[in-house]
N, C-alpha and C positions, 0 to 999 in steps of 0.2 A: 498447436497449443495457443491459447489465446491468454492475453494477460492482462488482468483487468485490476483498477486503482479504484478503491473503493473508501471513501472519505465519510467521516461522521461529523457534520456541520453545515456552514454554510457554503453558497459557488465560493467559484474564484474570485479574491480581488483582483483586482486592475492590474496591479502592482506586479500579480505573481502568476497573472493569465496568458500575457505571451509567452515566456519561461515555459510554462506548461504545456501548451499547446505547440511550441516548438520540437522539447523535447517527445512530447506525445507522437506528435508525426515522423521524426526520424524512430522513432522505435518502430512506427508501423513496417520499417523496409524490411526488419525481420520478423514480427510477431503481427497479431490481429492485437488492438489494443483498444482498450477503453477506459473512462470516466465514469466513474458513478458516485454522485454526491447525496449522501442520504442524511435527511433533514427530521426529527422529530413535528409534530404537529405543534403549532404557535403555541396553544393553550397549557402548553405543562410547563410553563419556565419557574414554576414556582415549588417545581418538584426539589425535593433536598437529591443531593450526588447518587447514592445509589439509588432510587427510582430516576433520574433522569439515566441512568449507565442501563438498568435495565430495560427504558423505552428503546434507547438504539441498538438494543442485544436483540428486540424481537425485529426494529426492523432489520439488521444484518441476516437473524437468521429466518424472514421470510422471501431473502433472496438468495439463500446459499445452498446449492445441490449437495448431497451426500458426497459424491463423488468429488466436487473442489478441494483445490490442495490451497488452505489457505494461510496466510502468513501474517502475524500480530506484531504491527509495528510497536514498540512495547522497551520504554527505558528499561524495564529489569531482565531485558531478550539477549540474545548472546551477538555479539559484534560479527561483521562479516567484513575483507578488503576488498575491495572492486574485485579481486581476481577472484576470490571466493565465494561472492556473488556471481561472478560469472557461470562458475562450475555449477554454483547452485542451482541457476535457472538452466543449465542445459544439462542436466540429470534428471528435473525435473520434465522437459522438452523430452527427453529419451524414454522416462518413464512413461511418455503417452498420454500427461496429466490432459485432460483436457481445457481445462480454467485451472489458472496460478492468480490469485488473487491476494494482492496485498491489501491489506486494512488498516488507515489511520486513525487511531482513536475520537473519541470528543476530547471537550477542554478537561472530561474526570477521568480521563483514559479508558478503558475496555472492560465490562464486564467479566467477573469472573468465569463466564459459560461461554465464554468466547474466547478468551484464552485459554480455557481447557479445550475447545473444538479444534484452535488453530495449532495445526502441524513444524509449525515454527517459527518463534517470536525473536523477533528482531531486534533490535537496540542501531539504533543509526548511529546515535555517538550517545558521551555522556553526558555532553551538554543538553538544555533544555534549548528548543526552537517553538519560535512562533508557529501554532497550526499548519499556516497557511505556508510558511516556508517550509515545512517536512513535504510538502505535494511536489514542491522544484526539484528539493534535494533528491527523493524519491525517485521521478520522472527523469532525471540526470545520469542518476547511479544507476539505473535498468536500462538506460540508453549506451551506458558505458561499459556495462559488463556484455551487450550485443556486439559491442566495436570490437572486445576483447575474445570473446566467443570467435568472431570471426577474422580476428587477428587484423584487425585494422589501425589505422595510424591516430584514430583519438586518443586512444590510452598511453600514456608514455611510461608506464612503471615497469 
């Protein structure tokens, strides 16, 4: 299975790229894994919320196979705990998924045809995070439910 982190906005800041590319690379020890940061074209910033939510609906869905199993990171999603995420991604691993994609929304959050496509919407907490921090947290907790899956000494709960 491969697992890919799929962001609507801008790259990494500075700030939050080693983070990322840290936890990015320990995940690789168990998973194929990737980045994909998909950006609207410069010219629409003057789109009101929902025409801007709907430009990055067509580009998510001009990269997403029938077959992906994907996941709507999404404040009104249902919570998960490290271990539950763990279970999560290795049922979905057993299931043979071949892409497990998580999706962070833009700054207006996620179309509604997107959230109706994705298989299960997430809620990381209930607080609100900066963008750019949901890509660490993200990259952290998928890094920690692998240690957990394989019963390793990261996780201490």
């Amino acid at each position: 299975m491969k697992i890919e982190f799929w962001s609507l906005g801008k790259s990494h800041e500075l700030y939050i790229q080693t983070g990322v590319e840290d936890f990015t690379a320990r995940i690789r020890h168990y998973f194929s894994v990737e980045w994909r940061i998909l950006t609207p074209k410069k010219n629409t910033g003057s789109s009101s919320p929902e025409k801007w939510k709907k430009l990055e609906s067509t580009l998510v869905f001009s990269s997403l196979r029938p077959d992906d199993y994907l996941v709507a990171l999404d404040e009104k999603g249902s919570p998960l705990s490290s271990v539950r995420l763990a279970r999560f991604i290795e049922d979905r691993s057993n299931e043979s998924i071949k892409r497990l994609i998580f999706l962070i929304g833009g700054a207006y959050g996620l179309d509604e045809e997107i959230q109706s496509r994705a298989k299960f919407q997430w809620s990381l907490s209930a607080l609100t995070f900066p963008h750019q921090l949901v890509r660490l947290i993200l990259a952290e907790q998928v890094y920690r439910a692998c240690s957990i899956i394989r019963k390793e000494k990261y996780h201490h709960g």
